[in-house]
N, C-alpha and C positions, 0 to 999 in steps of 0.2 A: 504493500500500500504506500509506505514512503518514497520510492523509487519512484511509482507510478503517480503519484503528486507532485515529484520533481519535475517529470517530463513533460508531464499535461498544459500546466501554462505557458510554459517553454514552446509546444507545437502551436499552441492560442498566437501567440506573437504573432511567430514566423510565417503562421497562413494570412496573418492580418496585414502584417507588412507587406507582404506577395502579393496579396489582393491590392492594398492601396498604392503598390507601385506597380500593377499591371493599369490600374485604371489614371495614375497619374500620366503616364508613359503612352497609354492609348489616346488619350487627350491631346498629351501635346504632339502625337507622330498623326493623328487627324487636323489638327490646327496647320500644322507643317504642309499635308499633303494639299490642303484647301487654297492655304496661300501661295503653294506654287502655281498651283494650276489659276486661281485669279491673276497671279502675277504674269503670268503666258498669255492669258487670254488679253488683258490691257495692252501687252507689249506687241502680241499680233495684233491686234487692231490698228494701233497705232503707226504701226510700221505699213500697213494695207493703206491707210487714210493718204499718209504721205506718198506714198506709192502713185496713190490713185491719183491725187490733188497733185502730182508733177505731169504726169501723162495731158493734161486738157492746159498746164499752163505751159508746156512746150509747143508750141504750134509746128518748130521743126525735127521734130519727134524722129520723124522717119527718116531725113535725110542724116540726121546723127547719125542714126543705127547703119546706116551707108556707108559710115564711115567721115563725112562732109564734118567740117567745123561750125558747131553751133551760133547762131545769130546772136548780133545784141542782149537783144531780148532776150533770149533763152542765160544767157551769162549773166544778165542781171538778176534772173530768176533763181538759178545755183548759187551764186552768192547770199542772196537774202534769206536761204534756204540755211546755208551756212551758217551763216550768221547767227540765224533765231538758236543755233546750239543744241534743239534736241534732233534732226537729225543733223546726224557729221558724217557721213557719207556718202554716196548717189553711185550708181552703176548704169550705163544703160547697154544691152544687148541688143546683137539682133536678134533677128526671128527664129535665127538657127543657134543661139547660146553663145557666140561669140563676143566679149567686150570691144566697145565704140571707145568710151566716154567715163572715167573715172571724176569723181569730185571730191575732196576729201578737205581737212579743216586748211591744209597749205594751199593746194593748186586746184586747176580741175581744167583738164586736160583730156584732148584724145591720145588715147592709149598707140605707146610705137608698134605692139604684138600681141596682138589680141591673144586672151584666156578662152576656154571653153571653161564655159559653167554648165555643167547636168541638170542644176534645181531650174537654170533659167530656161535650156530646152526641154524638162520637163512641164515646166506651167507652160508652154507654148501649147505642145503635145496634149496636155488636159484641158486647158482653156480654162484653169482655175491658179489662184497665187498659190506662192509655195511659202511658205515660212516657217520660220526657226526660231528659237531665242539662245543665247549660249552665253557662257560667261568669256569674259576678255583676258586672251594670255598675252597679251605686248601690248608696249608702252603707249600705243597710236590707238589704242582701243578701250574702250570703257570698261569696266568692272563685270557689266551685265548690260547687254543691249540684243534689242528685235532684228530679224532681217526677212523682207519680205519680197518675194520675185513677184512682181506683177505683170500680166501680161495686157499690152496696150491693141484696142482691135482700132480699125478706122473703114468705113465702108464694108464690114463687114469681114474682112482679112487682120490678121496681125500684123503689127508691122515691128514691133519690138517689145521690148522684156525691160521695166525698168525694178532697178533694186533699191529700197531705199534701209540705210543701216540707223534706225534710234538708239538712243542711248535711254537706257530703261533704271540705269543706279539708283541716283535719287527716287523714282518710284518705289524700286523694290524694298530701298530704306523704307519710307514711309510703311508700303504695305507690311514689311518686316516687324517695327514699328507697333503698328496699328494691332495685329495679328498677336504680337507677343505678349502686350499688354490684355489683351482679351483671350489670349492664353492662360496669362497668368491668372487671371480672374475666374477665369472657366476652373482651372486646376484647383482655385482654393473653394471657389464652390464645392466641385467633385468631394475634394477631400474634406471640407466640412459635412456634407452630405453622405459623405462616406462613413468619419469617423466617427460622428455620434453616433447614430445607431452600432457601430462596431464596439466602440469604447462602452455604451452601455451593455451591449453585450457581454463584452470581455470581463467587467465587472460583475454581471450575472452568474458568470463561470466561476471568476472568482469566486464570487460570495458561494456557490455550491458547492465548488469544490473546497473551502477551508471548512463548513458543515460537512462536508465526506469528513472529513481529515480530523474534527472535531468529533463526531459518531462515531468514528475509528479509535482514535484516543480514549472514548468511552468504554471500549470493551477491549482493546489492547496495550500491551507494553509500548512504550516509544521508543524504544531501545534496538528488541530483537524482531517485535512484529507480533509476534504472539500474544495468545490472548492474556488477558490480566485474572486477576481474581475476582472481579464482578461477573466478566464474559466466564469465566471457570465455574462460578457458583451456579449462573443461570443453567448453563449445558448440561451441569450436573443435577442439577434436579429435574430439569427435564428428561436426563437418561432414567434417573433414578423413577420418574413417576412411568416410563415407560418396561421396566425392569419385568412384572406380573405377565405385560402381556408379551414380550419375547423370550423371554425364560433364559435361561444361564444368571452371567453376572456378572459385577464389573467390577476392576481393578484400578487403586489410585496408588498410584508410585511418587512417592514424593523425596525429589533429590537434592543435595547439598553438596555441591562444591567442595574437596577436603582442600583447607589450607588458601582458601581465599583469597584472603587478606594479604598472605606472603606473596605473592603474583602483583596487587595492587599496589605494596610497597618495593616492590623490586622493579616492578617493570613501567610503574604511573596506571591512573586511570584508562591510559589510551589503548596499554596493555590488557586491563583489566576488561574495557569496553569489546576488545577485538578478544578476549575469554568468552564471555556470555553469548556474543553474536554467534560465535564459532561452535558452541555447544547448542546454541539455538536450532545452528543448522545442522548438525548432526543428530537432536533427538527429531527436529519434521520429517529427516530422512530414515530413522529407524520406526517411525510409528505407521501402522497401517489407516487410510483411508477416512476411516471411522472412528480412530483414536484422536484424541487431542491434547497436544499442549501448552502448556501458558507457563510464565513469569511470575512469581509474585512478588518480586525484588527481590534482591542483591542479587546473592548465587543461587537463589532458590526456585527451583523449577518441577512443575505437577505434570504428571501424562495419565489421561484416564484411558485404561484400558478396556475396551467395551466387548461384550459378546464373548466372554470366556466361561468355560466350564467348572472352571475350580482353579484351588491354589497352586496346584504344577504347574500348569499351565502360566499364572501371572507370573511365577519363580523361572520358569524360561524364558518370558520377555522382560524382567529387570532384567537378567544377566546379557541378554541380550543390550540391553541398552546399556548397562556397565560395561560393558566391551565397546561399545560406538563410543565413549565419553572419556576412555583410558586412554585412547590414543593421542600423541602428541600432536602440538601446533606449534609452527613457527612464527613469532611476530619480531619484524625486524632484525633476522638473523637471530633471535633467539629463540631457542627451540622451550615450553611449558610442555612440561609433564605433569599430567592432571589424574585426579581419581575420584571416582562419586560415593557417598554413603547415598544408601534410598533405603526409605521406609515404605512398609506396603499394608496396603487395609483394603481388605475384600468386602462387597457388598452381594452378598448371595440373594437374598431374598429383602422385601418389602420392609417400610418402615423407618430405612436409614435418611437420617439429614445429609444434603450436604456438608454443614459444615462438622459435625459430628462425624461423616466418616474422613474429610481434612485432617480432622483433630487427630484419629485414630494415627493416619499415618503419620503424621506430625511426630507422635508418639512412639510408632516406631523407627522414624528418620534419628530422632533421640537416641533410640536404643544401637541405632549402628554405629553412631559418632563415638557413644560411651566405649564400644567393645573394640575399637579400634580405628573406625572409618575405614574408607576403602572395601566395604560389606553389605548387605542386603540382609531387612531384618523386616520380619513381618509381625503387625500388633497383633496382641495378646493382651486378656482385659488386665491380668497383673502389672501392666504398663503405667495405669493409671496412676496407681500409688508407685509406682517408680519416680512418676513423673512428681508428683506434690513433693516427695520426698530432694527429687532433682530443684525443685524450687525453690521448696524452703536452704536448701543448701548454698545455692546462689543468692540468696538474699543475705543469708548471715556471709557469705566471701563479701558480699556488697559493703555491708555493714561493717566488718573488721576493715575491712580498706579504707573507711570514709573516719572512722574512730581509734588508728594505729590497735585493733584489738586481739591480735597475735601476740605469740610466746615466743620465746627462743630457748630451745634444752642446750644442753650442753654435752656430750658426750666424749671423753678422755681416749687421747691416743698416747699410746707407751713407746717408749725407745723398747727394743727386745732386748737387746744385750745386757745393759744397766739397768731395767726395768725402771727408767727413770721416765715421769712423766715428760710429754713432748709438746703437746697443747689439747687441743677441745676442735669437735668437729661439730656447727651452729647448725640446729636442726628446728625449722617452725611447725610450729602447732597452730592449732586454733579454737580456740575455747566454742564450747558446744552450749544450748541456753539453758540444759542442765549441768554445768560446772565438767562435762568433762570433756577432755581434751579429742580430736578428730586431727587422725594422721595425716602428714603429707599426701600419702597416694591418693587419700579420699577427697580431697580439697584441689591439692595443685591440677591435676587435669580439668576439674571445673572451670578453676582462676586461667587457665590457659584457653577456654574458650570464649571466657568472658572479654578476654586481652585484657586482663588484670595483672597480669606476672610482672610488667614492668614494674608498674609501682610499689608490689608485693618485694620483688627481686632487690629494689634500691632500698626500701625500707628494712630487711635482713641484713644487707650490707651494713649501713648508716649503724643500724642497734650493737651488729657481732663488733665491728668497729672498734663500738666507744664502749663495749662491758671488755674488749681485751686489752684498751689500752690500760684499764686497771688492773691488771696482772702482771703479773714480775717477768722481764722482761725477754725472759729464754720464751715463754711462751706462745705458741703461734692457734691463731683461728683460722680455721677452713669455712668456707661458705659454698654451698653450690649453685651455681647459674643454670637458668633455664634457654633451651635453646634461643625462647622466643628475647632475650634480653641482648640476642647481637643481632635482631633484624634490623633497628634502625640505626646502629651504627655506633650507638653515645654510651657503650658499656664502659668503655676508657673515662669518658666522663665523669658517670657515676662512682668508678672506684676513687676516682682521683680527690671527689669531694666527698667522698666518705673518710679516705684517710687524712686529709688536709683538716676535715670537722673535726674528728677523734683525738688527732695527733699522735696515730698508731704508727709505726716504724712501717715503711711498703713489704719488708722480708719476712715479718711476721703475719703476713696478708697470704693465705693459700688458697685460690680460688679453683671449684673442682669441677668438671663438665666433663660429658659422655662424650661416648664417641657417634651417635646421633648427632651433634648439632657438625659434624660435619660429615657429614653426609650429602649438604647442600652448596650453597656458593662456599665451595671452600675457599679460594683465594682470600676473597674478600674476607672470613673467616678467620684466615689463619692470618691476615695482615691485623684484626683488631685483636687479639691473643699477643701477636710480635707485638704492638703494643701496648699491653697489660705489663707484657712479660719485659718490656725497657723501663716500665715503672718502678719495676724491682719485684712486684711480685711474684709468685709463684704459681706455674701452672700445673695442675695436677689434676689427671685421667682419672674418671672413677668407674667404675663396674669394670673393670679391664677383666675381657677373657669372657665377656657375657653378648657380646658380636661374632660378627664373620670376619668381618674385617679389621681389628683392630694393630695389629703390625705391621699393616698397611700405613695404619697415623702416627705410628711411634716414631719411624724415620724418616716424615714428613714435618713433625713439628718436635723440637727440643724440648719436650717434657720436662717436669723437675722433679715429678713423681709421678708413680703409677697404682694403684691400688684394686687387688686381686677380689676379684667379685666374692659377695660373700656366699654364693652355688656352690663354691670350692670348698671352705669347709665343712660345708651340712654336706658336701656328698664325701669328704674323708673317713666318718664312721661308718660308712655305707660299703653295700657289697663291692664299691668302683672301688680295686686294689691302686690304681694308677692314679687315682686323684694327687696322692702326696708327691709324685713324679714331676707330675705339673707344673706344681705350684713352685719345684724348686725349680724347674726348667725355667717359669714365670723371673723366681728371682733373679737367675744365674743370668738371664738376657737383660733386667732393669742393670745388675752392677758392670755387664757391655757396654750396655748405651749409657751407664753415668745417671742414670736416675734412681733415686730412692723409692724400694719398696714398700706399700702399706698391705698388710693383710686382714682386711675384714671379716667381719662376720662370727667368731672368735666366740663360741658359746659354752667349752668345756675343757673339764683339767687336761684330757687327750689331747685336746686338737690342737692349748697352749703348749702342751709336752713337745708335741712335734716342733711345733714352730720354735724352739730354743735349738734345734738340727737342721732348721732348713734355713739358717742365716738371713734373715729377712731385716730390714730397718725398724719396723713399725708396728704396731697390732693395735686393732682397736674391737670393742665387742664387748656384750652382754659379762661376762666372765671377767672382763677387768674393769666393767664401769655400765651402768646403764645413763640415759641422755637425764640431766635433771636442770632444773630451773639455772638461772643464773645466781637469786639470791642464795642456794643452798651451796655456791663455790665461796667461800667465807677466805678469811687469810689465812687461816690455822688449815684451812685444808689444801690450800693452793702451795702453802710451804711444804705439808707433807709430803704432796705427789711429788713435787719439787727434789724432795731428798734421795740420794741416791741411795736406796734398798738393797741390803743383801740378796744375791739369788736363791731366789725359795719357792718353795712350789707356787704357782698361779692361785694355788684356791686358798695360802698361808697369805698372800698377798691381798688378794680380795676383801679379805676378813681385814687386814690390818685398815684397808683403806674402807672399809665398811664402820670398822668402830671408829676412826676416827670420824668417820661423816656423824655417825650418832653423837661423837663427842661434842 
């Protein structure tokens, strides 16, 4: 519809213009044709008149044409004839087309060698004048002048052919002149005549076609073409109220975009606009005939599936349509790689709302984002209370973001060798509106849909900060970053005014990220880490060995630590003999490449036994500390970790730093 609103007024001109310039152009090439021919006929006549009007005032007519020298008389006659200026020429022949007798504005004389003229023995021959008009090519000739053969009879015989040459200029000016000006006037007639009714016209079309384009606008996207969610509600009720008497039933697939936003911020809206257009035109191409689909802004797009028998059948056209939507586009030599979440709600039988079955799949569009995106998930009424529960969830992340109303635990890493405390690893919480605390995994993927994380991310930083610059000074804090905190680039920023607020030393700063957040623009990635990591900070892998590819990033970016996923020790006590293999292999490649090993996860006297034989830097874990407030690190306890402990068992250690906590 927008294409075909481009072109419409566009063709409206062009036939108007063609029209008004076939009729201005008709006008004046009929104005043109009228006055030449007026202009011929004045100039023959006139050339005839004189013609005529020499022949009876020559009385020695015939003896000229003989050749004989014309009388007084007749000389006196050529002269005056001269003279008057319009005609400047005279000829006279004989009978048989020979010249006698030239007159012209110098002399007028009998000719020493006579000419044959054909016009003059053809007027002889017809017994009718002969004339011409023609425009003047030399200097002796006028601009535009008549010439007219006359033949002279006397007793009933001919006796000679006189020619007389007008000068016709000045006429033609005038009639030229005269003609132009009533050209001109006729042409603005025409075109006044013309263009109002056109112009009113053209503004008829107007006005109809911006009412197309307006009724259009009413029931579709402006964006992609597709219909909107009015046009989508009406069609749907209409299919719906028709549902009883066709029998089967119908399918509402409702999809989302995974990762949006990151496209938007990377490549601008223009990228973003040429996303949705390009996905527009891949679901009109997968949907049959009788399906439809619509827009209901942003990334969000519905396809009702009509005339289906059951839910196999809709589970083979989302995937279908997840396969049209996966594949990649290039905009601007950059290639988007996309993937869709869709929720699906069936309408088998009578009685369903529109928008109650939207809602359904709404619901479970929800439930594919939660379980990973990139998935196909079909409601189920247990959705419901997923879904209140999903809200109130989002409303308390709201709420602690707009009220700083998070926690930060504290959880203790050991040196292995000295069993000497080495710092605290910042872990947020979020108080729940019954007093208890709601883990990271439960919250952070919410706060990352809501694009919360930034402000969530800086606020962690800002707090670990300023509770570590009150520790004694061997001490260091770790924080983790979320990937979403290097899309817009100002993660360097934030650290820099976290430590600049706190007045924390930068090397006691260890900031820890997956190997997910590069996965994507790495460059750009691994230049805002280069630098973090010229600040003085510390960069440090965390779940290392929980990818496919993670040795791939080890000798791509200078790490400064690495820390062994905690899978590795919960599968040590397990029938995996080779776990413990691993994890030394893990270490034996961190002191290669010069990075310090941490080994998490660390839950029992074993699994610390081993780790005093597998040389590792670090350990951190339930077994040597669990994560606790900040106020419960007091001096007396920050000294003790502080102190370097004889080597003693893991669980003589616990105890010591347990009583002293009660202490």
């Amino acid at each position: 519809m927008s294409a075909f609103a481009s072109i419409w007024p566009q063709r409206n001109i062009v036939i108007i213009v063609a029209a008004l310039a076939i009729l201005l152009l008709g006008t004046g090439a009929t104005l043109k044709i009228t006055t030449d021919h007026l202009l011929r006929q004045d100039a023959t006549s006139a050339a005839r008149s004189w013609a005529r009007f020499l022949a009876p005032s020559v009385t020695d007519l015939e003896q000229i044409a003989g050749g004989e020298q014309p009388s007084a008389a007749s000389i006196a006659f050529f002269l005056s004839a001269r003279n008057a200026g319009e005609v400047f020429h005279y000829e006279i022949f004989n009978r048989n087309g020979y010249s006698q007798l030239v007159s012209t504005r110098e002399k007028i004389a009998l000719v020493d060698l006579s000419e044959y003229s054909p016009d003059a023995a053809r007027s002889v021959a017809n017994g009718q004048p002969i004339v011409d008009v023609t425009e003047g090519n030399s200097v002796d000739r006028p601009a535009f002048f008549a010439r007219a053969y006359v033949p002279v009879q006397a007793d009933g015989r001919h006796i000679a052919v006189v020619a007389a040459y007008v000068d016709e200029t000045e006429q033609r000016r005038s009639f030229h002149n005269t003609f132009l000006t009533a050209a001109a006037f006729l042409c603005l007639l025409s075109g006044l005549a013309f263009s109002i009714p056109a112009v009113a016209w053209y503004r008829e079309t107007k006005v109809k076609q911006a009412d197309r384009r307006i009724r259009f606008l009413a029931h579709h996207d402006a964006l992609t073409g597709l219909a909107n969610r009015l046009h989508l509600i009406e069609q749907l009720d209409r299919a719906l109220a028709h549902l009883p008497m066709r029998g089967g039933g119908l399918a509402v697939h409702f999809i989302d975009v995974d990762r949006f936003k990151e496209v938007n911020d990377t490549l601008g809206h223009d990228g973003g606009d040429f996303l949705l257009k390009s996905i527009a035109e891949r679901l009109r191409a997968a949907v049959r005939i009788d399906d439809m689909v619509a827009r209901l802004g942003g990334d969000e797009f519905v396809v009702v599936q009509n005339d289906i028998a059951g839910r196999r059948q809709a589970e083979t056209f989302a995937r279908h349509l997840a396969t049209a939507l996966n594949a990649s586009v290039k905009f601007k030599q950059r290639e988007i790689l996309t993937t869709a979440s869709i929720g699906v709600a069936l309408a088998m039988e009578e009685g369903t709302t529109p928008e109650r079955l939207l809602k359904s799949a709404d619901l479970a569009l929800y439930a594919a984002k939660a379980a990973g995106r990139n998935c196909i998930r079909f409601f189920v009424p247990e959705m419901d209370t997923e879904l209140q529960a999903r809200i109130e969830l989002e409303r308390a992340i709201r709420e602690a973001v707009l009220n700083d109303r998070f926690e930060l635990h504290y959880q203790p890493l050991f040196e292995i060798p000295q069993r000497r405390l080495a710092g605290f690893e910042a872990l947020i919480r979020m108080p729940a509106a019954d007093g208890t605390l709601i883990p990271p995994l439960a919250f952070i993927p919410v706060a990352e849909d809501l694009r919360l994380i930034d402000k969530i991310g800086a606020w962690v930083l800002r707090q670990a900060c300023r509770t570590a610059a009150t520790w004694p000074a061997h001490l260091t804090v770790a924080v983790n970053l979320s990937p979403q905190q290097f899309v817009a680039g100002t993660i360097s920023d934030i650290v820099a005014v976290a430590l600049r607020e706190s007045g924390l030393a930068p090397h006691r700063l260890e900031l820890e990220i997956t190997e997910g957040l590069l996965l994507g623009n790495t460059e750009a990635i691994v230049s805002q880490l280069l630098s973090l990591k010229a600040m003085g900070v510390a960069i440090v892998m965390d779940d290392f060995g929980a990818g496919y590819s993670s040795l791939n990033y080890l000798w791509r970016f200078p790490f400064d630590k690495i820390k062994i996923d905690r899978a590795f020790m919960q599968g040590l006590d397990g029938p995996h003999c080779q776990v413990g293999a691993v994890v030394k292999a893990i270490i034996a490649l961190g002191r290669e490449l010069h990075m310090r090993v941490t080994v998490e996860g660390v839950e029992t006297a074993s699994q610390a036994a081993f780790l005093d034989t597998a040389d590792g830097d670090q350990v951190q874990g339930f077994f040597f500390g669990r994560p606790v407030p900040a106020s419960e690190l007091g001096a007396s306890i920050l000294a003790g970790f502080a102190r370097t402990m004889p080597p003693a068992s893991p669980v003589t250690e616990l105890h010591v730093v347990n009583a002293r906590a009660e202490g």
